[in-house]
KOLZA-392871 format. One record per residue (C-alpha): x, y, z negated; residue number from 1; residue in three letters; chain. Coordinates in nm, 3 decimals, m for minus. Layout:
<marvexs>
       X       Y       Z   n res chain
       X       Y       Z NUM ALA     A
...
</marvexs>
This chain:
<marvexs>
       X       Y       Z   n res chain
  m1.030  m3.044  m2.375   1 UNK     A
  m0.905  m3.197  m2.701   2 UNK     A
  m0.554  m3.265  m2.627   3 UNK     A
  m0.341  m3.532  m2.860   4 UNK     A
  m0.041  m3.407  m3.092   5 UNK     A
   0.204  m3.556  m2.836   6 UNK     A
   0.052  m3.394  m2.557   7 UNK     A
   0.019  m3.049  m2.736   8 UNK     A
   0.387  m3.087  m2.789   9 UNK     A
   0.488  m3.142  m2.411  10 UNK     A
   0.227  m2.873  m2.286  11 UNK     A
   0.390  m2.570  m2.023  12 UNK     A
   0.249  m2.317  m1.956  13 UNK     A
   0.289  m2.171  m1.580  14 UNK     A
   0.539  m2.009  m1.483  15 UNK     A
   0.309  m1.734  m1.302  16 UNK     A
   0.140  m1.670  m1.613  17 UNK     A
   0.453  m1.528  m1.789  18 UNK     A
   0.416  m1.190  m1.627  19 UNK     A
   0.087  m1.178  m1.522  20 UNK     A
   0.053  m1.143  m1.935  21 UNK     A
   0.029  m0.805  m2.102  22 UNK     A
  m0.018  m0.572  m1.802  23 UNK     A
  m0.414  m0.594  m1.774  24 UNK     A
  m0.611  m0.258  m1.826  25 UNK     A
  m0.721  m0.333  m2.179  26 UNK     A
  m0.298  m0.418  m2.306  27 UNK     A
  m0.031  m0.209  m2.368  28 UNK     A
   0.255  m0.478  m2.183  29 UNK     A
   0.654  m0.433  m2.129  30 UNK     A
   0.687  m0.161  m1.809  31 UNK     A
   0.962  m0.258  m1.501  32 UNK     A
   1.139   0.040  m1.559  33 UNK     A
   1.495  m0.119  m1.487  34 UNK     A
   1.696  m0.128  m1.190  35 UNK     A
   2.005  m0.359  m1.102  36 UNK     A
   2.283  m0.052  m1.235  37 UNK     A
   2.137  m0.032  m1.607  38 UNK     A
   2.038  m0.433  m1.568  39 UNK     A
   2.427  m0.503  m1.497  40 UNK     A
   2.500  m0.265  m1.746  41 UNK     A
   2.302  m0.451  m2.018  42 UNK     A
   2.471  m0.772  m2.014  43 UNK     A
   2.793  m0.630  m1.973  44 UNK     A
   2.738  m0.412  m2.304  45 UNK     A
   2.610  m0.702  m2.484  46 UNK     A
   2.927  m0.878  m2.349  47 UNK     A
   3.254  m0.675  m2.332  48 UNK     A
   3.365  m0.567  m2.681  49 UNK     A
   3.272  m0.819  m2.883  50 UNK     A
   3.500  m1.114  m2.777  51 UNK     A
   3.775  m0.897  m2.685  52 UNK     A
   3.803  m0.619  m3.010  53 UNK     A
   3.709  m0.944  m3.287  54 UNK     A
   3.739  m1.220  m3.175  55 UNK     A
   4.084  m1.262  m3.085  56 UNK     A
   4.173  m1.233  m3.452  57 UNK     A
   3.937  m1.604  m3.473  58 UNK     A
   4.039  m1.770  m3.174  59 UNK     A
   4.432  m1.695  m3.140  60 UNK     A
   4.525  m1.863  m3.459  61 UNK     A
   4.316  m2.208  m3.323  62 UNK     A
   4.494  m2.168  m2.988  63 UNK     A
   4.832  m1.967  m2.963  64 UNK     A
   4.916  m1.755  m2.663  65 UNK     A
   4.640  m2.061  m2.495  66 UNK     A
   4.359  m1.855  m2.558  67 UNK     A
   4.380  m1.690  m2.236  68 UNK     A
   4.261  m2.098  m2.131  69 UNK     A
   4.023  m2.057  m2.398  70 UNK     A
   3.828  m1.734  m2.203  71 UNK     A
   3.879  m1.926  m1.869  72 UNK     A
   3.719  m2.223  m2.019  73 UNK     A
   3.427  m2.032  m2.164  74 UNK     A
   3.407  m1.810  m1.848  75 UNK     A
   3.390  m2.121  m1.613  76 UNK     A
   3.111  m2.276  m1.876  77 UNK     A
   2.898  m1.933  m1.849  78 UNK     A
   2.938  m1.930  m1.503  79 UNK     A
   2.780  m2.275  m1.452  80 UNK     A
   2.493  m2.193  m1.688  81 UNK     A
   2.465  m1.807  m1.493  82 UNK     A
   2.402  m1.997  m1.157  83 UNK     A
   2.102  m2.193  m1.363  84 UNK     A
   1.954  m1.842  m1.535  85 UNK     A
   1.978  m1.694  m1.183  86 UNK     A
   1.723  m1.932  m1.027  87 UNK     A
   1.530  m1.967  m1.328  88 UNK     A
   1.507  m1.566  m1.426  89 UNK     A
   1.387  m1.564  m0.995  90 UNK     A
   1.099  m1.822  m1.105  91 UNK     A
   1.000  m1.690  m1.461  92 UNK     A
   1.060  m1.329  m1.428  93 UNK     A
   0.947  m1.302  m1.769  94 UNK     A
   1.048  m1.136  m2.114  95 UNK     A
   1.226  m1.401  m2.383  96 UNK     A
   1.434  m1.561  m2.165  97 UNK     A
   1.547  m1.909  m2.175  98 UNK     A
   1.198  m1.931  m2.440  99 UNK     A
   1.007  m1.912  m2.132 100 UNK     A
   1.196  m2.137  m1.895 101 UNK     A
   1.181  m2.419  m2.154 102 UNK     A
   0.802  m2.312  m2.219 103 UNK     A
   0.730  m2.332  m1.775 104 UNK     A
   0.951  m2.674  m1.754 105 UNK     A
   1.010  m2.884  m2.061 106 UNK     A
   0.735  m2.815  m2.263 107 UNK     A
   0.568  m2.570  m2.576 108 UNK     A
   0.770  m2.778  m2.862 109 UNK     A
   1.143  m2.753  m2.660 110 UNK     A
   1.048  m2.390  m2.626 111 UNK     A
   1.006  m2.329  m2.961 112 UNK     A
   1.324  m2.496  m3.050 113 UNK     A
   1.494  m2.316  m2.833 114 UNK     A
   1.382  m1.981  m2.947 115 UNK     A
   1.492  m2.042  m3.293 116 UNK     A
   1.808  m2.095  m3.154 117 UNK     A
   1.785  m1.777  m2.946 118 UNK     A
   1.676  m1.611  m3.283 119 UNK     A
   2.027  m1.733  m3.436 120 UNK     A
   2.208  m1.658  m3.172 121 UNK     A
   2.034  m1.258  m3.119 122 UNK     A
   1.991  m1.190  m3.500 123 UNK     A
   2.393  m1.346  m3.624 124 UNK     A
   2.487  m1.176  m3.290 125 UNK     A
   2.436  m0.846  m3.401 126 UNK     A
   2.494  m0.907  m3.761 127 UNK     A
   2.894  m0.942  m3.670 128 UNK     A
   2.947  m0.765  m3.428 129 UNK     A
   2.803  m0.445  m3.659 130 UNK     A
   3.027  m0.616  m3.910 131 UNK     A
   3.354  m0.590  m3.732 132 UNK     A
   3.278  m0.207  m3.570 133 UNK     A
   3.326  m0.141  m3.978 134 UNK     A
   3.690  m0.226  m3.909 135 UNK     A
   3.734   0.017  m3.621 136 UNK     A
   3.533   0.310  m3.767 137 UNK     A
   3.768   0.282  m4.065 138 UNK     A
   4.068   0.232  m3.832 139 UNK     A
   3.929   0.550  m3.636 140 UNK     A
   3.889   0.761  m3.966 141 UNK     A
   4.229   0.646  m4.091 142 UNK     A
   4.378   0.806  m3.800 143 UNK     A
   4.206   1.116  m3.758 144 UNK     A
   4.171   1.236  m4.047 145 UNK     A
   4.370   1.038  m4.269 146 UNK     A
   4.062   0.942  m4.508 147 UNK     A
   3.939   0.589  m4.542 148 UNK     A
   3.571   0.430  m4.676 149 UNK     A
   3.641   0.311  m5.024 150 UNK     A
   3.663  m0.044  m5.025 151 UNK     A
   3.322  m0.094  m5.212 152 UNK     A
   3.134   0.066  m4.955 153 UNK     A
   3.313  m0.134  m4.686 154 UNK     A
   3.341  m0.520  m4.793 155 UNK     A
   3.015  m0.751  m4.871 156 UNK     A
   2.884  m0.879  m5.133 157 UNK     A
   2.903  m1.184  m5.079 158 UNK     A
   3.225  m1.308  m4.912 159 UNK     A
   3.306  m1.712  m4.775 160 UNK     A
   3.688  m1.815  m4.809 161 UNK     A
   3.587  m2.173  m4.598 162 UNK     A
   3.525  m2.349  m4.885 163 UNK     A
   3.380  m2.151  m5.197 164 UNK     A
   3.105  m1.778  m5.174 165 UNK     A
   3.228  m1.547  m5.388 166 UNK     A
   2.990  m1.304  m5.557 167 UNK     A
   3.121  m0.929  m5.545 168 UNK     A
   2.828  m0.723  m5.756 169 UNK     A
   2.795  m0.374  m5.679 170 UNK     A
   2.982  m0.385  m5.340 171 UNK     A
   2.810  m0.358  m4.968 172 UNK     A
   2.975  m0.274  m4.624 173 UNK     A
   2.773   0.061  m4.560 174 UNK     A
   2.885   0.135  m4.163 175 UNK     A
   2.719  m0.174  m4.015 176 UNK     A
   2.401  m0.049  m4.222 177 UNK     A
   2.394   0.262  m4.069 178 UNK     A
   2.464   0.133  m3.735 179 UNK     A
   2.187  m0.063  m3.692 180 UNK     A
   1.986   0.228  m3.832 181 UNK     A
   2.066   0.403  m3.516 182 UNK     A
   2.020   0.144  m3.319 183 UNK     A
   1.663   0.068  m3.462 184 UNK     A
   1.613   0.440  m3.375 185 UNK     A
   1.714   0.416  m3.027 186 UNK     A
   1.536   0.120  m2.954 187 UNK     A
   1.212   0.276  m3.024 188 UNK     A
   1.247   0.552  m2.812 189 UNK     A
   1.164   0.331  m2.541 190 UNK     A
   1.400   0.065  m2.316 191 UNK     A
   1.456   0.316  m2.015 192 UNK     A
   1.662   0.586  m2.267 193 UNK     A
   1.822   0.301  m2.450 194 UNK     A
   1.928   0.128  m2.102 195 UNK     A
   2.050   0.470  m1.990 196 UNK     A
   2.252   0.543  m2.303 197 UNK     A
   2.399   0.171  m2.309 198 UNK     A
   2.479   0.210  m1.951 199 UNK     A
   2.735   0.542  m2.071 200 UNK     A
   2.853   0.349  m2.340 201 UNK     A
   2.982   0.056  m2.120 202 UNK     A
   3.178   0.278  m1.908 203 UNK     A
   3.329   0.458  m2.175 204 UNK     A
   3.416   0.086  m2.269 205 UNK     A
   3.573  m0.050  m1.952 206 UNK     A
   3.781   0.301  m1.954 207 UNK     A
   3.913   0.251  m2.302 208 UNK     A
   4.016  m0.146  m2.229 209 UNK     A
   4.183  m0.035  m1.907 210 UNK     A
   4.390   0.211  m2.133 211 UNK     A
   4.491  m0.028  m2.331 212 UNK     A
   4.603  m0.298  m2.127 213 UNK     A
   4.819  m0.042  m1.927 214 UNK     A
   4.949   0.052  m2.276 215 UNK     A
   5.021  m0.293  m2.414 216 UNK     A
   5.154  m0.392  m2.039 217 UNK     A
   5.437  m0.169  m2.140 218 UNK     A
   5.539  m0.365  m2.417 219 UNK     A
   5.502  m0.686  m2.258 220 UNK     A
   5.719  m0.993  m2.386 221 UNK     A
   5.700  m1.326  m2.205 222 UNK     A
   5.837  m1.503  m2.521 223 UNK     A
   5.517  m1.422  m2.688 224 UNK     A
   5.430  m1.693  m2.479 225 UNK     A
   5.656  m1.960  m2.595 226 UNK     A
   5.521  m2.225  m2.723 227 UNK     A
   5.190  m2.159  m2.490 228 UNK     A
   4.977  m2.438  m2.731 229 UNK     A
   4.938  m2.418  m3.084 230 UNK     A
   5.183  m2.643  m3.278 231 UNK     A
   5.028  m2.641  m3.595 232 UNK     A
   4.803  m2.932  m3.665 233 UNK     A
   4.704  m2.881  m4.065 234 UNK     A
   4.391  m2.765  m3.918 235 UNK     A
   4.374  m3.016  m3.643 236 UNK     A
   4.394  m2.685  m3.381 237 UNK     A
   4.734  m2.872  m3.205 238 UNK     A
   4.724  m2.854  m2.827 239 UNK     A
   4.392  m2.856  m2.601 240 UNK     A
   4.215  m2.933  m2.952 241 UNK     A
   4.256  m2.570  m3.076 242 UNK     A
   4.228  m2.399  m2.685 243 UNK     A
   3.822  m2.632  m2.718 244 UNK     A
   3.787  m2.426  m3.046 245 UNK     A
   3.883  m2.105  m2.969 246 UNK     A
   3.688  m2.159  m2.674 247 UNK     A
   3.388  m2.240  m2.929 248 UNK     A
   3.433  m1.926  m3.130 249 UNK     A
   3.427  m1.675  m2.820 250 UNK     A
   3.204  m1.868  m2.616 251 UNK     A
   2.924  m1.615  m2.802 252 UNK     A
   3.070  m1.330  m2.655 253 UNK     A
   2.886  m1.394  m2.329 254 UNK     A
   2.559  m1.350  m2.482 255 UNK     A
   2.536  m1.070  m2.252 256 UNK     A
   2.392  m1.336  m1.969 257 UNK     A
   2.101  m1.419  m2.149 258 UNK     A
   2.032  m1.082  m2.245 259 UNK     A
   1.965  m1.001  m1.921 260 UNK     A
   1.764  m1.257  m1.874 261 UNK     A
   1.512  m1.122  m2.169 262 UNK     A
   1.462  m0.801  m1.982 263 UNK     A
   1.290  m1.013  m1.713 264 UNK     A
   0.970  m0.836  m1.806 265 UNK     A
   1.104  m0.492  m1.791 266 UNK     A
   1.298  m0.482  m1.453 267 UNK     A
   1.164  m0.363  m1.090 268 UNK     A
   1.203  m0.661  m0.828 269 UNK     A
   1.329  m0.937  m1.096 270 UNK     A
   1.328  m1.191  m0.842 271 UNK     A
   1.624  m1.005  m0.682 272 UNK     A
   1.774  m0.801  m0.954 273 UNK     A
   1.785  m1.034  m1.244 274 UNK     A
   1.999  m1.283  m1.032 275 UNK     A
   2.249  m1.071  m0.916 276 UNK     A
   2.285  m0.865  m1.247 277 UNK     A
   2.351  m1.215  m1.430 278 UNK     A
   2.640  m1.296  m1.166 279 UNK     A
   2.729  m0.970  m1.143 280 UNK     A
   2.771  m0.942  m1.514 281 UNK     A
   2.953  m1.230  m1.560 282 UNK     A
   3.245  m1.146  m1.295 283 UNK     A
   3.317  m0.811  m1.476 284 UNK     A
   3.301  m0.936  m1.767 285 UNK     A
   3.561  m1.262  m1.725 286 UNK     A
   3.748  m1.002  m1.522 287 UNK     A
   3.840  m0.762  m1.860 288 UNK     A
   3.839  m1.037  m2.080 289 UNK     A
   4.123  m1.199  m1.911 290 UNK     A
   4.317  m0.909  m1.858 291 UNK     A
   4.293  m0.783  m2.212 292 UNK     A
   4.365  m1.115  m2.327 293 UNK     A
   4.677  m1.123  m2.150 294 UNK     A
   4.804  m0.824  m2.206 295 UNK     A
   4.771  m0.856  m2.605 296 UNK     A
   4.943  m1.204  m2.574 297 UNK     A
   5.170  m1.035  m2.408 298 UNK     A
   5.273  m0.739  m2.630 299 UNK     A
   5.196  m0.932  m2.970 300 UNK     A
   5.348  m1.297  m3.108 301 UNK     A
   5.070  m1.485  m3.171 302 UNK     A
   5.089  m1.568  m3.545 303 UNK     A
   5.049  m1.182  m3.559 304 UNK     A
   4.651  m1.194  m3.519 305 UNK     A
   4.579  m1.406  m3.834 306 UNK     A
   4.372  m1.192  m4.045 307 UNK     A
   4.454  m0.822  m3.846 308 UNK     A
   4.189  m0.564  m3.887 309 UNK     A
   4.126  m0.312  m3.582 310 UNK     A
   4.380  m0.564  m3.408 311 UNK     A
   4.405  m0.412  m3.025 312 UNK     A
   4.445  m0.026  m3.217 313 UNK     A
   4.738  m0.221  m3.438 314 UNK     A
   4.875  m0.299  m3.070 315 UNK     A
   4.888  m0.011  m2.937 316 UNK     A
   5.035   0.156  m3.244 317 UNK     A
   5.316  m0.094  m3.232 318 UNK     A
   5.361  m0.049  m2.935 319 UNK     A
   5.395   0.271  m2.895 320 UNK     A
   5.525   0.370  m3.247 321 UNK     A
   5.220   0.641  m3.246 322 UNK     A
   4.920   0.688  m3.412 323 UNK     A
   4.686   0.826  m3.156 324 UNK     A
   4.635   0.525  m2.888 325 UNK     A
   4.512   0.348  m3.153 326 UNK     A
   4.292   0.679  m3.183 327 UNK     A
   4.151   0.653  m2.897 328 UNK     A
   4.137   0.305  m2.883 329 UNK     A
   3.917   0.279  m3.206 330 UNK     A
   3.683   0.566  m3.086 331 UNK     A
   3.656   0.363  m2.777 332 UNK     A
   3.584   0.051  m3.025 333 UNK     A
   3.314   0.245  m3.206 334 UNK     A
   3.113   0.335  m2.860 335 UNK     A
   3.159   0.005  m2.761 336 UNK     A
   3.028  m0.202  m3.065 337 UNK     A
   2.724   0.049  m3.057 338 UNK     A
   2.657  m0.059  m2.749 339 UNK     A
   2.665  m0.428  m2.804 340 UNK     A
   2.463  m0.389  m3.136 341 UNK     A
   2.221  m0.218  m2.981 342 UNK     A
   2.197  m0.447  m2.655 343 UNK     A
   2.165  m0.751  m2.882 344 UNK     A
   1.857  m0.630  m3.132 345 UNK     A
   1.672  m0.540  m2.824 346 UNK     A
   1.719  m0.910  m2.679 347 UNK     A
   1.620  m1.058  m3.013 348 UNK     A
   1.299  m0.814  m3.020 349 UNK     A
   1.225  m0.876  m2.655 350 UNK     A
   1.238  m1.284  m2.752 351 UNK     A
   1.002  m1.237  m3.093 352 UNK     A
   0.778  m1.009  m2.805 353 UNK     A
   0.738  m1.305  m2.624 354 UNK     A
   0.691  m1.590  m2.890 355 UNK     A
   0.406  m1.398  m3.048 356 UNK     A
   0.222  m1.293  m2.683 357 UNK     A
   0.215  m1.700  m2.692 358 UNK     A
   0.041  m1.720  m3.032 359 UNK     A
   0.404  m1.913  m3.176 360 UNK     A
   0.423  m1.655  m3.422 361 UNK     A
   0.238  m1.381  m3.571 362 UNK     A
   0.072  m1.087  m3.391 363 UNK     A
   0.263  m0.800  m3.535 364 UNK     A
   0.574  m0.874  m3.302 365 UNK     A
   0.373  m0.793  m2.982 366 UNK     A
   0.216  m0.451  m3.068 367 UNK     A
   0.362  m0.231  m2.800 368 UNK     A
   0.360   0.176  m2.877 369 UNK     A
   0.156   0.334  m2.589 370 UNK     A
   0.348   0.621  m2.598 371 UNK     A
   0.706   0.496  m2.630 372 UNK     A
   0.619   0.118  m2.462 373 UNK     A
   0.834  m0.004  m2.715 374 UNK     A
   0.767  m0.299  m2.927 375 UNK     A
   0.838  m0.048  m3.235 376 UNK     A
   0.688  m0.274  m3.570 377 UNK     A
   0.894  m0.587  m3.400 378 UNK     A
   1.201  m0.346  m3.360 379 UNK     A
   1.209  m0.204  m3.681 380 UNK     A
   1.180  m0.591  m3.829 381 UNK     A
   1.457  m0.699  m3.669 382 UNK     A
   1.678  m0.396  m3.744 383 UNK     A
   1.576  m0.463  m4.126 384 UNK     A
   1.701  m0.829  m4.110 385 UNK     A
   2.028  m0.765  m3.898 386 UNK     A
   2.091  m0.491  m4.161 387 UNK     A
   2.085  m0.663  m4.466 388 UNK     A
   2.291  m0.932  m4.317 389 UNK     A
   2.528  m0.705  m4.215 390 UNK     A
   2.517  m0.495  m4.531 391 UNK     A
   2.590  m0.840  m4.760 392 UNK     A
   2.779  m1.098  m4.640 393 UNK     A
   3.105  m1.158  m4.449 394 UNK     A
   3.143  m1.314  m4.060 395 UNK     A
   3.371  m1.562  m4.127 396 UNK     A
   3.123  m1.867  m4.012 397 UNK     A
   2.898  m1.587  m3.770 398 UNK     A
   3.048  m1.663  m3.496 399 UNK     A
   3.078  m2.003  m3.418 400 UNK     A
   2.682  m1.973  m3.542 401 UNK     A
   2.614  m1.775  m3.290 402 UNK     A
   2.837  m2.017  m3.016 403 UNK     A
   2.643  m2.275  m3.181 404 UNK     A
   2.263  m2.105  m3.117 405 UNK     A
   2.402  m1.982  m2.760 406 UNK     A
   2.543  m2.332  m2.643 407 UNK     A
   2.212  m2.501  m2.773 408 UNK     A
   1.989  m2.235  m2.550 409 UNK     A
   2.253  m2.306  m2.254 410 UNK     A
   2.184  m2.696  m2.220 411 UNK     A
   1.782  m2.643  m2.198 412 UNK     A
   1.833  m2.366  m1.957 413 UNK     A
   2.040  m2.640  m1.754 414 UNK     A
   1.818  m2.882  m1.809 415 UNK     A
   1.543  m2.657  m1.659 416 UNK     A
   1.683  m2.646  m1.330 417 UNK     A
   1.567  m2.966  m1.221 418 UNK     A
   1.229  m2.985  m1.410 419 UNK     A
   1.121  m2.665  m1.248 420 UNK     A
   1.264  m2.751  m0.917 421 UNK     A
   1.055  m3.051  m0.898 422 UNK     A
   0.722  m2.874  m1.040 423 UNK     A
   0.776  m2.608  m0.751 424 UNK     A
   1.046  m2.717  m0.497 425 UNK     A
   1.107  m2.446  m0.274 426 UNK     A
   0.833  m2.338  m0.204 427 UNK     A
   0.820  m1.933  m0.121 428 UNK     A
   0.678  m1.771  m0.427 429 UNK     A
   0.266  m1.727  m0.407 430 UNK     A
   0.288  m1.397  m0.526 431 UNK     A
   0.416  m1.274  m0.141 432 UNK     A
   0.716  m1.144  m0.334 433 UNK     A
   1.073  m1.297  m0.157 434 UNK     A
   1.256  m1.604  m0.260 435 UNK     A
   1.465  m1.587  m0.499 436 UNK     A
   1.821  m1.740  m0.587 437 UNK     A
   1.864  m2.134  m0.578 438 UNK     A
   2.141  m2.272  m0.756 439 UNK     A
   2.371  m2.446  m0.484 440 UNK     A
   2.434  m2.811  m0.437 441 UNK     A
   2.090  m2.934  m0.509 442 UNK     A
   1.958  m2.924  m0.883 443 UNK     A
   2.164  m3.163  m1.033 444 UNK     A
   2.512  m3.102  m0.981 445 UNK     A
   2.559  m2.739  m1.129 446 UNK     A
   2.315  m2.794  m1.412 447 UNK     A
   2.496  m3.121  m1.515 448 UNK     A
   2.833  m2.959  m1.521 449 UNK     A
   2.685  m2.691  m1.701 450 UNK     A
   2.547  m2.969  m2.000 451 UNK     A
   2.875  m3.140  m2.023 452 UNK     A
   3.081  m2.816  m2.051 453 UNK     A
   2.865  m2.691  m2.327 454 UNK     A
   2.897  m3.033  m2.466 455 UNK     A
   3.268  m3.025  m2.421 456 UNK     A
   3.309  m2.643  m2.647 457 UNK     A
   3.049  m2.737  m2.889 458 UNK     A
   3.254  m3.046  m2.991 459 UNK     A
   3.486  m2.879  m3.193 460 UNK     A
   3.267  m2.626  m3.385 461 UNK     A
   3.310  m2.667  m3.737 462 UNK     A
   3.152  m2.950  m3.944 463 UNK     A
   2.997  m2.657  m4.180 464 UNK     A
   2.867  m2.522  m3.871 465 UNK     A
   2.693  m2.805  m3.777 466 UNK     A
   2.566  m2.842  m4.087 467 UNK     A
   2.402  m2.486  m4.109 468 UNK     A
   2.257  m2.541  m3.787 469 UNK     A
   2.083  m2.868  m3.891 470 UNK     A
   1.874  m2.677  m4.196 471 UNK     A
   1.842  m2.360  m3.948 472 UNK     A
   1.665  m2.644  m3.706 473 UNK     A
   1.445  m2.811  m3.999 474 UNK     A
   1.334  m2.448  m4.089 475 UNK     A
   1.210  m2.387  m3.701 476 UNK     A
   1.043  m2.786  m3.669 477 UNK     A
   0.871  m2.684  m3.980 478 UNK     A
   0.727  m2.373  m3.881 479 UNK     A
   0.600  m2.527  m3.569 480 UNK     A
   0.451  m2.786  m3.661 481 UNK     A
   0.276  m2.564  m4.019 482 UNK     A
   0.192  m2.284  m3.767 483 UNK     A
   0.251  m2.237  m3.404 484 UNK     A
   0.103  m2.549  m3.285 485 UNK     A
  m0.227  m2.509  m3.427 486 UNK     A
  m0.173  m2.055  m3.336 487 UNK     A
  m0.115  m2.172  m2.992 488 UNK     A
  m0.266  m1.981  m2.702 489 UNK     A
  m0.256  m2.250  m2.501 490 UNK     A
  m0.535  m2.443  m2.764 491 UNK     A
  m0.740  m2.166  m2.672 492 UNK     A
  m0.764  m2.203  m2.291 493 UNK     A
  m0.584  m1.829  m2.231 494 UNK     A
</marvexs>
């Protein structure tokens, strides 16, 4: 059946489809070799670490000792959207995440869009966060040995000051390089040993956080506290203004939800696991975030975090008046940063995995290795582009890029909730496989909350944000419309 360009564009493809893909005799598919433990542990690894050991150098200057708000705010957005990824991840148990909810429910052309914002989100994701474990590896080495990288091997090329780039010939930052290196070697070992060594990683992680909020506890200081809102409006960041865009800048830190969501593919009884490893997830994770917040409120005066390197192993050092919690704390830094690069290149190749198994893109990004049933060509892609982005430039508009990408994904996830409720209602699944999760209150309540809390952070993103995102979106309409619509499976009746 010829179908017309509109209808092409509004085209879903079933939801039962999505796994039933890949796993015939004849492919080499994704293998459910996760359980709930290392699921959990995923999205907390792609979670804790990133908004706590950065970000708070970003977001406390917008909001003042208010940032703990900020967290809440962004915890009580994620939480909306989690209840939403919960029933859809039961539905479309599926690799690429919110891709393929948007591809079952709102159609092939939404679902593209909102895997080039999954691609921004994933690929800047990991990009800073390998930028900023630089920072704590140097921190680490500082301490322990008293040796530090030279600064040309540890600053980017080029380097944003909010208004001009600045060219710096001859300089790259090296460690977030040879992170992703590792990672990229990892990662094509296979998804079981990398879950495994991720899950290690996060404990270490929650260990090393609990040390140092009993540390910086010690110093506490309600004064640090006083004025709770941000007085200075030269950047329009007075009041509930800046706690919005701090909320915006470490609103990417709970990436880790979606990431679980991409595993879909790869995890025994999804209908079950995936939902409670989501909520799961998300209550550790707004758990340590708050406390650590707190705490380094607490034991630090707020126009302190402007520009601080290593800023939670500066803490502790004050603190104390010692070098070697901030030891620790860095080591613990350096595990934990691993862990969240690592976590967030294997969402992005999981999401390319399933974009290509639909024809959107090319081939090359669903070759599976038989031996290691790891996407290793995609992998090794990925690692290359995360790397040089890493390698070159500075973070200083990542992160709200990466809000940006994540808040986008969010809303269609949301708006999924209904669609697919009404294409299915709730029904048992065909499959004889149990029912999974339904969001409460009926499909309209949580989901809408959800929209207009995303709507509410994204507000106050930057105008150069916006901006970037615009030509980042013109890029992916392009492509679609040049190549994936005519590459479609779907025009071939698979």
């Amino acid at each position: 059946m010829n179908l017309t360009l509109g209808q092409k564009l509004i085209r879903t493809k079933p939801a039962g489809r999505h796994h039933e893909e890949g796993h015939s005799a004849a492919d080499v598919g994704l293998q459910r070799s996760l359980g709930l433990f290392p699921l959990t542990m995923i999205g907390v690894g792609a979670t804790i670490g990133t908004g706590i050991f950065f970000t708070m150098v970003e977001a406390v200057p917008k909001a003042g000792p208010a940032v703990v708000l900020s967290f809440l705010i962004a915890a009580i957005t994620a939480g909306l959207t989690a209840l939403c990824y919960a029933e859809l991840a039961g539905r479309v148990p599926a690799a690429g995440s919110s891709y393929s909810f948007a591809y079952a429910t709102v159609g092939e052309f939404a679902a593209f869009v909102v895997a080039a914002c999954l691609l921004l989100e994933y690929g800047l994701a990991a990009s800073a966060t390998a930028i900023g474990w630089s920072d704590y590896l140097n921190n680490f080495l500082q301490n322990a040995i008293g040796w530090q990288i030279p600064p040309e091997l540890r600053s980017p090329m080029f380097v944003s000051d909010h208004n001009n780039i600045h060219f710096n010939p001859g300089h790259i930052n090296l460690p977030p390089v040879l992170l992703v290196i590792m990672c990229c070697i990892l990662l094509v070992r296979g998804t079981k040993e990398s879950a495994t060594t991720n899950a290690i990683m996060v404990l270490v992680k929650l260990a090393i956080l609990v040390f140092f909020s009993v540390i910086a506890f010690s110093g506490f200081n309600a004064e640090n506290f006083q004025p709770f809102f941000n007085t200075d409006n030269s950047k329009g960041f007075a009041g509930m203004a800046g706690v919005t865009a701090a909320a915006g800048t470490v609103f990417f830190s709970f990436i880790g939800l979606d990431t679980i969501a991409t595993a879909g593919e790869e995890v025994r009884d999804p209908r079950r696991n995936v939902p409670i490893g989501i909520l799961a997830a998300l209550l550790i994770v707004t758990a340590f975030y708050l406390m650590v917040a707190f705490a380094a409120m607490g034991a630090q005066p707020a126009h302190m975090f402007e520009g601080q390197q290593a800023g939670l192993s500066v803490i502790l050092q004050n603190v104390t008046g010692q070098s070697w919690p901030a030891l620790v704390l860095s080591a613990g830094a350096v595990v934990s940063v691993f862990s969240v690069t690592l976590v967030t290149i294997y969402g992005q190749t999981r999401i390319l995995y399933a974009i290509s198994r639909d024809g959107l893109i090319p081939k090359t990004f669903q070759k599976v290795s038989p031996r290691t049933q790891a996407p290793v060509s995609n992998t090794v892609i990925v690692s290359i582009a995360v790397g040089l982005v890493a390698g070159l430039v500075d973070s200083t508009f990542l992160w709200d890029m990466v809000s940006m990408g994540t808040l986008t994904a969010f809303i269609v996830v949301s708006i999924a909730v209904p669609v697919i409720r009404a294409k299915q209602g709730d029904a048992q699944p065909t499959d004889g496989s149990r029912k999974g999760f339904r969001v409460p209150f009926g499909p309209y309540l949580i989901p809408g909350l959800s929209i207009f809390a995303c709507l509410y952070i994204m507000k106050d993103l930057s105008a150069t944000t916006f901006r970037v995102f615009a030509i980042w979106m013109a890029v992916a309409v392009a492509t679609y419309f040049l190549y994936s619509v005519r590459h479609s499976r779907l025009n071939k009746g698979h």
